[in-house]
Phi, psi and omega in degrees: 000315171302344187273316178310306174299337195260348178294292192291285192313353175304275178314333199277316167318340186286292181352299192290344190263338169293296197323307195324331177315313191302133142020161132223138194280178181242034172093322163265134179264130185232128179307136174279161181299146166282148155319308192251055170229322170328110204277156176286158196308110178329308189211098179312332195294315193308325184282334185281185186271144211202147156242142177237099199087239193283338207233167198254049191294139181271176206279172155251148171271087189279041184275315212285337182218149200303139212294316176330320205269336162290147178279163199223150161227100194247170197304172164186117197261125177196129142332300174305140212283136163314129176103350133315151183255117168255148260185133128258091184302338168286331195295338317282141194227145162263146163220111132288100196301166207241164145266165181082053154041037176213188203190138161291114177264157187217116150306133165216208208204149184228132147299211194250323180238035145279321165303341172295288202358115174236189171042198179255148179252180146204129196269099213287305202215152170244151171234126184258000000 
């Protein structure tokens, strides 16, 4: 009977001390956005079918992806000079700030070792 008691308090102390392991969330819940609470789409024409240079861009169905994931041009309270890129690997949003405390949010996709990202970047040259 003592091996049996001391067997269970084993386990139940090991548990509690495994729980300790876990993670802790820091408490906030956050609602994902409603459709209509979601502001419309900055310039619906960004969606349509354009040409660029030589080539032919097709219309987007913007049925097809979640209205959050459209760009938008929404409030955005930052330190950073208009015209900076800000990256949120959790939103996940591209924002380009604005002047006037506002900014193009962009829905983007994260790899895997996107999720790593800290810190500042600087982009020396661009290519079109």
């Amino acid at each position: 009977m003592t091996i049996f008691v001391r067997t269970g308090l084993s386990l139940v102390l090991g548990g509690f001390l495994l729980a300790g392991c876990l993670p802790v969330e820091n408490g906030v819940t956050v609602a994902a956005p409603q459709a209509s609470d979601l502001p419309e789409p900055a310039d619906p024409a960004v969606y349509a079918a354009r040409a660029d240079g030589d080539r032919m861009l097709p219309a987007i169905d913007v049925a097809a992806f979640h209205p959050a994931l459209l760009r938008n041009r929404v409030a955005y309270a930052t330190a950073e000079a208009p015209g900076t890129i800000v990256i949120d690997t959790k939103g996940p949003f591209l924002y380009l700030v604005e002047p006037e405390g506002m900014a193009t949010r962009y829905g983007i996709a994260i790899g895997r070792e996107g999720f790593g990202w800290t810190g500042t970047g600087y982009i020396a040259r661009t290519a079109r």
